[in-house]
PDB file of N, CA, C and O in Angstrom:
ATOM      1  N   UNK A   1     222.799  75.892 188.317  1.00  0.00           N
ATOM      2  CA  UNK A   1     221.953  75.662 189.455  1.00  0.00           C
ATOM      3  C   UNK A   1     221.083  76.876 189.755  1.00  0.00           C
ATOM      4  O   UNK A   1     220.032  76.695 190.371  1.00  0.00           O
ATOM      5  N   UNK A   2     221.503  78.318 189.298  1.00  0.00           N
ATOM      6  CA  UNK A   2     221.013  79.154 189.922  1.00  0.00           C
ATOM      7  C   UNK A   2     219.660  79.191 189.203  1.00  0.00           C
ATOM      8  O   UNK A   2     218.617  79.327 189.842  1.00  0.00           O
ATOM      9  N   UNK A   3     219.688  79.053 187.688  1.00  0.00           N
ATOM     10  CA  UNK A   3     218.374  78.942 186.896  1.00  0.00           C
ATOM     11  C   UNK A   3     217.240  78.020 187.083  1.00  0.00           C
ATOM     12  O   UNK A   3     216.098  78.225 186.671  1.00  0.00           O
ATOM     13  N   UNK A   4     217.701  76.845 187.830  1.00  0.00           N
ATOM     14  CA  UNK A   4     216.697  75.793 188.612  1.00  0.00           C
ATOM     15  C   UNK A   4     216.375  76.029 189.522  1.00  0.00           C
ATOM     16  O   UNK A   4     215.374  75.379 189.824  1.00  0.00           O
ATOM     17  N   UNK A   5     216.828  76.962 190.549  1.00  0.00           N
ATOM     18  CA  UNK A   5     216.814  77.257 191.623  1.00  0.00           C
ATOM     19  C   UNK A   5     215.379  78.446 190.959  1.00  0.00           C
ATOM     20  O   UNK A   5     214.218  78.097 191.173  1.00  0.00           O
ATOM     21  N   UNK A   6     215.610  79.542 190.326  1.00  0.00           N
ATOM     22  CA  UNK A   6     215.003  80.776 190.501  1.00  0.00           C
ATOM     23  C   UNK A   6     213.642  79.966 189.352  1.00  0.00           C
ATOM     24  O   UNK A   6     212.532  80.499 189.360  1.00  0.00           O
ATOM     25  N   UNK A   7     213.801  79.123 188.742  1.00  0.00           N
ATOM     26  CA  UNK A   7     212.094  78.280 188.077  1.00  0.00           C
ATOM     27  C   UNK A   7     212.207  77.589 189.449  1.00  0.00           C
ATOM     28  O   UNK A   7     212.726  78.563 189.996  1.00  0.00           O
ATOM     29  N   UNK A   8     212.133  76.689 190.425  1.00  0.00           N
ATOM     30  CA  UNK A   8     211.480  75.891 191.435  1.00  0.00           C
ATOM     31  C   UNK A   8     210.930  77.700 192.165  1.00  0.00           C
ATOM     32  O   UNK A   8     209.732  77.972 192.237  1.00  0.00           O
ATOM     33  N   UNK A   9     212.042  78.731 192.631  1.00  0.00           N
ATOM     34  CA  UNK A   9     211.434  79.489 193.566  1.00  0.00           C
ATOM     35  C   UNK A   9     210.507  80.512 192.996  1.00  0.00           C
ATOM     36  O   UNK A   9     210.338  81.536 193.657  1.00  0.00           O
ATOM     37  N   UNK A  10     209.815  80.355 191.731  1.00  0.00           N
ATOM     38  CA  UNK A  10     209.090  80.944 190.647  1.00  0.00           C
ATOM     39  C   UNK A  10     207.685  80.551 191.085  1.00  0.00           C
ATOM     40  O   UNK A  10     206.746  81.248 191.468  1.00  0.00           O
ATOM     41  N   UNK A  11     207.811  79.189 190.913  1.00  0.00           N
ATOM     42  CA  UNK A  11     206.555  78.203 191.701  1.00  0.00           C
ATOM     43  C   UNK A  11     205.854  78.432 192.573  1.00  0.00           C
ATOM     44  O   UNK A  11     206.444  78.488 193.652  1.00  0.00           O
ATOM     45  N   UNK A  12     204.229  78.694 192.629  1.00  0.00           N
ATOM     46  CA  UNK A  12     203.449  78.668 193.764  1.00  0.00           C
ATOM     47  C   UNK A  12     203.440  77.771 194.213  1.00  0.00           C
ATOM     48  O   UNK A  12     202.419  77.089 194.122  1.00  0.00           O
ATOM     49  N   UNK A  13     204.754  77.211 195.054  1.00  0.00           N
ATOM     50  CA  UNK A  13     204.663  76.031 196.104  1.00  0.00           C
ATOM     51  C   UNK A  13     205.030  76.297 197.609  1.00  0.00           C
ATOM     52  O   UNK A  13     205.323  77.488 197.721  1.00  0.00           O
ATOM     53  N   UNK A  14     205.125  75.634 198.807  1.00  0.00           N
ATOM     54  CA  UNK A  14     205.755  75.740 199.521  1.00  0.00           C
ATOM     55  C   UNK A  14     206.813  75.533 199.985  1.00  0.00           C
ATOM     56  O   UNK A  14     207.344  74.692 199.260  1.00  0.00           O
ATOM     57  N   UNK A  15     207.706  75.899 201.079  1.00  0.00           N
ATOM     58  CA  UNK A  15     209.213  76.291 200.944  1.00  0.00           C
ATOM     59  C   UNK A  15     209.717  74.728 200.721  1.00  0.00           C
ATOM     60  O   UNK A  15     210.675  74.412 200.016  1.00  0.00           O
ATOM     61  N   UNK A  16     209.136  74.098 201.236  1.00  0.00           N
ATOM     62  CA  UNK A  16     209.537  72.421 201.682  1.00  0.00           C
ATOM     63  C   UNK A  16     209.652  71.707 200.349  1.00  0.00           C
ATOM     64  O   UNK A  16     210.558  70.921 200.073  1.00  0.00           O
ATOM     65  N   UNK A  17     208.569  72.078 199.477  1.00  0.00           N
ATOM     66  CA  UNK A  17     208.338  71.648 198.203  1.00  0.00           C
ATOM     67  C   UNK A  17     208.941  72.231 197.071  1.00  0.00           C
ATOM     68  O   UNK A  17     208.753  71.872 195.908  1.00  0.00           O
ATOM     69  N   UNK A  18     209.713  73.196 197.477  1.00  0.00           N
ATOM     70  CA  UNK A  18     210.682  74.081 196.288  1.00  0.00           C
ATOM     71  C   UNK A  18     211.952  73.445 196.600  1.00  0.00           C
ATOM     72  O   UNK A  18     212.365  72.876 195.590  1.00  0.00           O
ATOM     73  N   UNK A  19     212.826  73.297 197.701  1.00  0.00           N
ATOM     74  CA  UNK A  19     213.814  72.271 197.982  1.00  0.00           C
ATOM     75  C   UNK A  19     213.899  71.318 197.689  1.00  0.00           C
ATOM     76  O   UNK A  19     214.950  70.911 197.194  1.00  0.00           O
ATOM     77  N   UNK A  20     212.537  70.316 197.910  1.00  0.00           N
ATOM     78  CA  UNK A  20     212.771  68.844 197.386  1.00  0.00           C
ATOM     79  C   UNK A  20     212.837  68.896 196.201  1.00  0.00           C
ATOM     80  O   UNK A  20     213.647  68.270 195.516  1.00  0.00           O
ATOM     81  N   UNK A  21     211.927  69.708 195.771  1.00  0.00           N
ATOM     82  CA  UNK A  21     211.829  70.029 193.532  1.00  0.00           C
ATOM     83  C   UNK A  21     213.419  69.857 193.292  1.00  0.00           C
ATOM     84  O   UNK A  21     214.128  68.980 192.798  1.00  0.00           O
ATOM     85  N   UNK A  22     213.623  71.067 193.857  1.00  0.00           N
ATOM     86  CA  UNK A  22     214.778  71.497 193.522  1.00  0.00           C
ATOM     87  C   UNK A  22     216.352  70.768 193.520  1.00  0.00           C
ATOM     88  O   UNK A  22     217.332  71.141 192.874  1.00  0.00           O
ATOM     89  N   UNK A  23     216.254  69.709 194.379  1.00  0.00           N
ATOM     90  CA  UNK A  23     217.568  69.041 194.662  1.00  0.00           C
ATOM     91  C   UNK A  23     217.076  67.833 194.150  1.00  0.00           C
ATOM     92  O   UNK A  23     218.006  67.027 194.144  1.00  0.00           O
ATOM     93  N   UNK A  24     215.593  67.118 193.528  1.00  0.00           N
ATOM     94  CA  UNK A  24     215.586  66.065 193.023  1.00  0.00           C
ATOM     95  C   UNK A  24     215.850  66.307 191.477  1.00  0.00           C
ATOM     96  O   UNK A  24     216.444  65.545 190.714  1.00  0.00           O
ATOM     97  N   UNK A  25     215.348  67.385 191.221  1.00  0.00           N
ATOM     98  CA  UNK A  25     215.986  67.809 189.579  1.00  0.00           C
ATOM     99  C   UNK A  25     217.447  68.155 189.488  1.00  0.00           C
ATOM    100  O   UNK A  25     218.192  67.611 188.673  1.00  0.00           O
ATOM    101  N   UNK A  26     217.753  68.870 190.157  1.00  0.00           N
ATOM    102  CA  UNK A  26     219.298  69.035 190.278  1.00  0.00           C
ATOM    103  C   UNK A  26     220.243  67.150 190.266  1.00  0.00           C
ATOM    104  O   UNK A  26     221.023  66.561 189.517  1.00  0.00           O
ATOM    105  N   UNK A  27     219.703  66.932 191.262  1.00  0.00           N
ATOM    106  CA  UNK A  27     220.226  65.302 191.170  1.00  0.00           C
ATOM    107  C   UNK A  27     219.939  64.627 190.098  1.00  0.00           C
ATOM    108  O   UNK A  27     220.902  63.966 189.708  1.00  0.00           O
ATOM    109  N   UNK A  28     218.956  64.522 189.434  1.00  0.00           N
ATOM    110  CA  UNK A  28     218.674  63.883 188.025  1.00  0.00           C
ATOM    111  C   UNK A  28     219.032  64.548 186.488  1.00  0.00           C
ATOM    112  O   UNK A  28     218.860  64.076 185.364  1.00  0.00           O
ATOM    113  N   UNK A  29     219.540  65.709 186.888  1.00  0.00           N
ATOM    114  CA  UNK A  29     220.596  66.368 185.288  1.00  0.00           C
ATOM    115  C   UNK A  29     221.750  65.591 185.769  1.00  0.00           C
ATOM    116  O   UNK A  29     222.392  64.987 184.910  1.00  0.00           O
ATOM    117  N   UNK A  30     222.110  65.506 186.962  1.00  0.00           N
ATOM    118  CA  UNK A  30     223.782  65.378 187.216  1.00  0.00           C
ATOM    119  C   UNK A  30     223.844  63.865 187.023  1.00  0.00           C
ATOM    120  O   UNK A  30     224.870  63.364 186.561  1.00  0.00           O
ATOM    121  N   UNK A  31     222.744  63.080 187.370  1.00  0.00           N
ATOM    122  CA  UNK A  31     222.816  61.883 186.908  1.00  0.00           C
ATOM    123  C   UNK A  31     222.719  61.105 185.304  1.00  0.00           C
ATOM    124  O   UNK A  31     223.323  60.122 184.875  1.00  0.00           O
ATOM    125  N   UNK A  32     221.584  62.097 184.583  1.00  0.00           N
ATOM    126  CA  UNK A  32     221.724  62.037 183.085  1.00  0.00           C
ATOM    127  C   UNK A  32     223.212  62.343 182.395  1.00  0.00           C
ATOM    128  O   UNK A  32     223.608  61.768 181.381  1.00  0.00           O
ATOM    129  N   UNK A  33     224.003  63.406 183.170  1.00  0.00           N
ATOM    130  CA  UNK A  33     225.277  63.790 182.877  1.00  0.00           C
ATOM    131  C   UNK A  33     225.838  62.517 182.684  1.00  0.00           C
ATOM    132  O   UNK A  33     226.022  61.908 181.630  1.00  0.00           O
ATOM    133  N   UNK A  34     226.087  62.193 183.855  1.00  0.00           N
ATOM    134  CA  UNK A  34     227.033  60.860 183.668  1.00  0.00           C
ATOM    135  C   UNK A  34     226.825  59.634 183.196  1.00  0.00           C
ATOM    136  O   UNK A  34     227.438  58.571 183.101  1.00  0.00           O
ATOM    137  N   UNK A  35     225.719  60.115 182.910  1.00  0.00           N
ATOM    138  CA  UNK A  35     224.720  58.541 181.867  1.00  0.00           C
ATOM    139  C   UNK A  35     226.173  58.945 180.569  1.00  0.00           C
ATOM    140  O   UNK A  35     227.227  58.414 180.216  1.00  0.00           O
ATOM    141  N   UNK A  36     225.460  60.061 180.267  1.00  0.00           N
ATOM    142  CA  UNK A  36     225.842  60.814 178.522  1.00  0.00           C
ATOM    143  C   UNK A  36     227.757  60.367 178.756  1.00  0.00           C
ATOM    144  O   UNK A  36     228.520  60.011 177.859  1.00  0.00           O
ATOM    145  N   UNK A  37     227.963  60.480 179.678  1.00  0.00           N
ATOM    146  CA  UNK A  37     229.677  60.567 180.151  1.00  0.00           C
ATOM    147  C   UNK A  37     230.380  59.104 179.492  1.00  0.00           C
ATOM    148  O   UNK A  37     231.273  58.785 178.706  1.00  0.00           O
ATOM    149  N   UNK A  38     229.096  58.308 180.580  1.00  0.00           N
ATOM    150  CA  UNK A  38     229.685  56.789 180.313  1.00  0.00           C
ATOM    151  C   UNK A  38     229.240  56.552 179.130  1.00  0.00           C
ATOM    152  O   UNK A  38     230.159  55.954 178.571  1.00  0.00           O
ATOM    153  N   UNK A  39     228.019  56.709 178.112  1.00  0.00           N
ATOM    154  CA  UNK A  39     227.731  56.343 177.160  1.00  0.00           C
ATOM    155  C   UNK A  39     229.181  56.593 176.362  1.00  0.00           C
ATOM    156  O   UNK A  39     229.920  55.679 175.995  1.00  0.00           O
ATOM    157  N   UNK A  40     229.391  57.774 176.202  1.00  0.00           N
ATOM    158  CA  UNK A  40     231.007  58.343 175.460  1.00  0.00           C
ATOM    159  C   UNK A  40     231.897  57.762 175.799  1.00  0.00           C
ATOM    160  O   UNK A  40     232.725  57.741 174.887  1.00  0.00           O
ATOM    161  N   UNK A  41     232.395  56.967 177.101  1.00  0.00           N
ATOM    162  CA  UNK A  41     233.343  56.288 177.601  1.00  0.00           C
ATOM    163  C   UNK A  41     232.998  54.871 177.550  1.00  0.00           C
ATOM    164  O   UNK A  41     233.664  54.053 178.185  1.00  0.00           O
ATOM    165  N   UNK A  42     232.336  54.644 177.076  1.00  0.00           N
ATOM    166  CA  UNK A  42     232.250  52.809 177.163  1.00  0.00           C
ATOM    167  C   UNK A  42     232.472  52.278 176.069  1.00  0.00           C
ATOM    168  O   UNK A  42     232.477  51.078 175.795  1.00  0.00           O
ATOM    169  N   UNK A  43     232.724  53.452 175.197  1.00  0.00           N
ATOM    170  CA  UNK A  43     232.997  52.729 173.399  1.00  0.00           C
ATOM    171  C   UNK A  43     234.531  52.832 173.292  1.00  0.00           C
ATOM    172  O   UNK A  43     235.015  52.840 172.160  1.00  0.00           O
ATOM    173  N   UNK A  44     235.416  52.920 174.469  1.00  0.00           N
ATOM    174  CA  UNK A  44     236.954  52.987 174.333  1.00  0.00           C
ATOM    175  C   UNK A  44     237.148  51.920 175.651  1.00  0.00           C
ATOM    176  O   UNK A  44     237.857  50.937 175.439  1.00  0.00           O
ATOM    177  N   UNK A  45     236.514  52.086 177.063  1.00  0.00           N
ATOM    178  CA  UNK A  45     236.703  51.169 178.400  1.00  0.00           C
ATOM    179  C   UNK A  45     235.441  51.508 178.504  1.00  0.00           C
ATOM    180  O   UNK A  45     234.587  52.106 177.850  1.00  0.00           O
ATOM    181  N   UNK A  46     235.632  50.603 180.164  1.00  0.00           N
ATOM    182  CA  UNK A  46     234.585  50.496 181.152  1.00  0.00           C
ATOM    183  C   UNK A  46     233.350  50.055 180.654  1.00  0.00           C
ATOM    184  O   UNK A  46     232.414  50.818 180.894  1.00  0.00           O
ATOM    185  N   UNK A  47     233.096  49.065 180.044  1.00  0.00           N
ATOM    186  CA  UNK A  47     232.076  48.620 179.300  1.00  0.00           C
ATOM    187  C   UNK A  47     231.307  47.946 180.053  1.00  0.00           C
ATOM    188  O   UNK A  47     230.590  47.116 179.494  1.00  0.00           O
ATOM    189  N   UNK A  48     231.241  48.059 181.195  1.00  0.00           N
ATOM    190  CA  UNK A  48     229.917  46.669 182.068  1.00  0.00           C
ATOM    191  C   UNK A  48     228.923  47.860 182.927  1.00  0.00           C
ATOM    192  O   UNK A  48     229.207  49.057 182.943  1.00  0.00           O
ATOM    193  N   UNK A  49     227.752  47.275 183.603  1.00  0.00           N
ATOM    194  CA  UNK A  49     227.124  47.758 184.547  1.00  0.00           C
ATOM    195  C   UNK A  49     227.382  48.582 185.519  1.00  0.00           C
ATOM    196  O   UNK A  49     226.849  49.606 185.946  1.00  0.00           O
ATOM    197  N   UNK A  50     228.723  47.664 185.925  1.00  0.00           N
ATOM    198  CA  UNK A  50     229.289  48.576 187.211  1.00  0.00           C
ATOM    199  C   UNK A  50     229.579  49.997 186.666  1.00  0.00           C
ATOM    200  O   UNK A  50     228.858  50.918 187.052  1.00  0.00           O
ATOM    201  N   UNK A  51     230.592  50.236 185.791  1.00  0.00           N
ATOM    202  CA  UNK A  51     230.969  50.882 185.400  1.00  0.00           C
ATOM    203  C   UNK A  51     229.746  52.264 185.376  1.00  0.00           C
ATOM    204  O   UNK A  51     230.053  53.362 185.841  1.00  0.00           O
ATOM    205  N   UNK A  52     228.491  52.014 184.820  1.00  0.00           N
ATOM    206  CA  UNK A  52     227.812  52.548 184.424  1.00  0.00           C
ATOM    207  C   UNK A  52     226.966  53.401 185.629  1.00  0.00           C
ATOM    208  O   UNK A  52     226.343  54.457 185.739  1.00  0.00           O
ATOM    209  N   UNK A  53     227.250  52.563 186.224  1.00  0.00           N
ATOM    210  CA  UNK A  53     226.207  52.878 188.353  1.00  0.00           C
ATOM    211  C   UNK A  53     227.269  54.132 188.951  1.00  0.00           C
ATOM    212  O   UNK A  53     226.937  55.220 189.421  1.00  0.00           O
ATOM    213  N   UNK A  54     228.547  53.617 188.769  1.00  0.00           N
ATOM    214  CA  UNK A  54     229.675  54.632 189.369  1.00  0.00           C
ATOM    215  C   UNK A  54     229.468  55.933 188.322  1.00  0.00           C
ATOM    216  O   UNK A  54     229.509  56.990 188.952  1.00  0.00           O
ATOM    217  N   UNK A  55     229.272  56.101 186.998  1.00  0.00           N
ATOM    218  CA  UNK A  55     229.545  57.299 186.015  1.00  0.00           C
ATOM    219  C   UNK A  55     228.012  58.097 186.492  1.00  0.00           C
ATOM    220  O   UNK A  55     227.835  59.303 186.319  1.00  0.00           O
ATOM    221  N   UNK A  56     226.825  57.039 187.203  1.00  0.00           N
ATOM    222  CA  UNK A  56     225.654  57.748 187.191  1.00  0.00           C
ATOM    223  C   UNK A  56     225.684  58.140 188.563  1.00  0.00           C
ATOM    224  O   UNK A  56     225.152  59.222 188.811  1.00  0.00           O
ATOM    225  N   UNK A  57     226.219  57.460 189.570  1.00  0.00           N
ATOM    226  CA  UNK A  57     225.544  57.644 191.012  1.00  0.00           C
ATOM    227  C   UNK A  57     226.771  58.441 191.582  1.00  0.00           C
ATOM    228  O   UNK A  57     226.494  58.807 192.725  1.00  0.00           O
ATOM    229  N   UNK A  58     228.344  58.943 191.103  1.00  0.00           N
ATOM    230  CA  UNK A  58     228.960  58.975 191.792  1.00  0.00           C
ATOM    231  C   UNK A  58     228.606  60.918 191.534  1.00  0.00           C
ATOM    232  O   UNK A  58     228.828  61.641 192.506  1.00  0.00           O
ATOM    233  N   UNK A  59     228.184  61.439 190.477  1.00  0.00           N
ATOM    234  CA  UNK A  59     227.692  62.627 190.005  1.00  0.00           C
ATOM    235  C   UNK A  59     226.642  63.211 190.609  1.00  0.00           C
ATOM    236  O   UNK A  59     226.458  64.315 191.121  1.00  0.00           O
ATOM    237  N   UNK A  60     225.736  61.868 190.381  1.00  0.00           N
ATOM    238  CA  UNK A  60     224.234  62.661 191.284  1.00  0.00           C
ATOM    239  C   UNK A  60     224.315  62.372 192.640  1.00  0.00           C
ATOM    240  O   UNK A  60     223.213  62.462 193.181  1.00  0.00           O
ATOM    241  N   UNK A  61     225.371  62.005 193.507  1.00  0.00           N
ATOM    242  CA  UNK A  61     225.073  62.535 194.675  1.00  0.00           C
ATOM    243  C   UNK A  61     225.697  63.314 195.368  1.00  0.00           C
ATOM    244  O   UNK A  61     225.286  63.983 196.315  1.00  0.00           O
ATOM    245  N   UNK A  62     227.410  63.221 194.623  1.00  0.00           N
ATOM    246  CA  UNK A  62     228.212  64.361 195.004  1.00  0.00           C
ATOM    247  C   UNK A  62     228.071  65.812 194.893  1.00  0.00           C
ATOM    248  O   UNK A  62     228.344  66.645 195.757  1.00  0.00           O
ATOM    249  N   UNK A  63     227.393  66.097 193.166  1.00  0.00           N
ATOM    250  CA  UNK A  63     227.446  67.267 193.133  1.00  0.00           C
ATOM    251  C   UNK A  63     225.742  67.725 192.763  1.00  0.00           C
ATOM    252  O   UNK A  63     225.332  68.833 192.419  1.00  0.00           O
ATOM    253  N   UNK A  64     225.156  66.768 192.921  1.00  0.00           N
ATOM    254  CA  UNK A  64     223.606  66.692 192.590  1.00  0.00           C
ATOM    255  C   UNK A  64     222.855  66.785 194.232  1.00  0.00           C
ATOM    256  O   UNK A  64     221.926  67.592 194.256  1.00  0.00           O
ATOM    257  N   UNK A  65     223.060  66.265 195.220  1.00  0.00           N
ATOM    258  CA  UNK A  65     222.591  66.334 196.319  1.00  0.00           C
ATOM    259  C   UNK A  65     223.153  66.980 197.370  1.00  0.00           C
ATOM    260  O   UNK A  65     222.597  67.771 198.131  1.00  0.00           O
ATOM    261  N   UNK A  66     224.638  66.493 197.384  1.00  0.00           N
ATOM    262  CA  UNK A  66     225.419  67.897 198.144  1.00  0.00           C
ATOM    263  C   UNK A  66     225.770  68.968 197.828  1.00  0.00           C
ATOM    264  O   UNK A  66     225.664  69.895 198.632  1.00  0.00           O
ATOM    265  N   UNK A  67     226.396  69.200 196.312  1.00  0.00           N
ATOM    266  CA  UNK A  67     226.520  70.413 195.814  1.00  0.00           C
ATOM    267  C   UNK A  67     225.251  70.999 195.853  1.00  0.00           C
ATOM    268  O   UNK A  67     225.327  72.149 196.286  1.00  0.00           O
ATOM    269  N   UNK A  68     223.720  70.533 195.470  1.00  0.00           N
ATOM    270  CA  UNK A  68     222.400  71.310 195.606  1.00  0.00           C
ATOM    271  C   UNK A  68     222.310  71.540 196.905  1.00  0.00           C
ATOM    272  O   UNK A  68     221.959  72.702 197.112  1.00  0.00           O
ATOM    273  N   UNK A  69     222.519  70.776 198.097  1.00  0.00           N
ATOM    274  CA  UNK A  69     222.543  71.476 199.172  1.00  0.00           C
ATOM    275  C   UNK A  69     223.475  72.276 199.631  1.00  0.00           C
ATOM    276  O   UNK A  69     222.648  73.040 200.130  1.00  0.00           O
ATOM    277  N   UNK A  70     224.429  72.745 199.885  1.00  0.00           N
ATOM    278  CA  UNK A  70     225.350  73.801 199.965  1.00  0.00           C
ATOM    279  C   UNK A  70     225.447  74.760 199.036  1.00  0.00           C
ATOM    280  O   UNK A  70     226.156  75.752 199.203  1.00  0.00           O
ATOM    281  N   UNK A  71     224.414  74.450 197.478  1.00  0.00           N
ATOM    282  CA  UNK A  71     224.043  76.068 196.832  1.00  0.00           C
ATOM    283  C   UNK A  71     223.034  76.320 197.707  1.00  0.00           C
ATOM    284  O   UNK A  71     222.794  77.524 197.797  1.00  0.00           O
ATOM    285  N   UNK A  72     222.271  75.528 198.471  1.00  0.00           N
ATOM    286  CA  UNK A  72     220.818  76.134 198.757  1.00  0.00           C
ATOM    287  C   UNK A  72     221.049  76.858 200.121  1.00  0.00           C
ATOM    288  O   UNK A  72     220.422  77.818 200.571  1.00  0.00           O
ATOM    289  N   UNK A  73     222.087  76.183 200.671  1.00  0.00           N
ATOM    290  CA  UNK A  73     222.540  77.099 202.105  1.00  0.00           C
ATOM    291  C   UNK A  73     223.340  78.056 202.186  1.00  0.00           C
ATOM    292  O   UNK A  73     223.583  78.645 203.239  1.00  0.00           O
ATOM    293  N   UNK A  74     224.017  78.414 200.692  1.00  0.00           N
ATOM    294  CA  UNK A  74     224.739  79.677 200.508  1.00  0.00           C
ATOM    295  C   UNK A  74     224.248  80.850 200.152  1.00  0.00           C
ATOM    296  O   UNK A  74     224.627  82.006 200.339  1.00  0.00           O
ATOM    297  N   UNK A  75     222.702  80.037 199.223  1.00  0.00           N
ATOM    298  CA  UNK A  75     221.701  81.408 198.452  1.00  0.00           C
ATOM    299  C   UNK A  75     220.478  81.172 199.047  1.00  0.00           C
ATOM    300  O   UNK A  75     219.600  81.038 198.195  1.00  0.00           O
ATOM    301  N   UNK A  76     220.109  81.076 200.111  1.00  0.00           N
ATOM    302  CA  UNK A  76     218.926  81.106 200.636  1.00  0.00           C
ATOM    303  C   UNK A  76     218.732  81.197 201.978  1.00  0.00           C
ATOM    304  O   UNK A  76     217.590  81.222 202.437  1.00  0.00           O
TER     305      UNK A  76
END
């Protein structure tokens, strides 16, 4: 996080627009994560849709939107 953090605060943008950068990219690795997770796990279980929404959405918002916000209120 800290390397996404210091490219968004690299950026000639404003503060408002380095946060949103920053926690919508953060949220969308953590969601590709668990794409890649379930892809690896669906060739043994969990082979349907559902399955696939929980491996993507339960990542990018736990540690993709809250974890990015509580790095951003610890280092900034």
């Amino acid at each position: 996080m800290e390397d996404l953090w210091n490219y968004c605060k690299a950026k000639d943008w404003n503060e408002k627009r380095k946060v949103r950068s920053f926690l919508t990219m953060n949220t969308l690795i953590f969601a590709v994560m668990g794409l890649l997770a379930w892809t690896a796990v669906r060739l043994f279980a969990f082979n349907s849709i559902e399955w696939m929404l929980c491996f993507i959405g339960y990542p990018a918002v736990i540690l993709g939107i809250f974890g990015g916000s509580i790095y951003l209120l610890m280092n900034c």
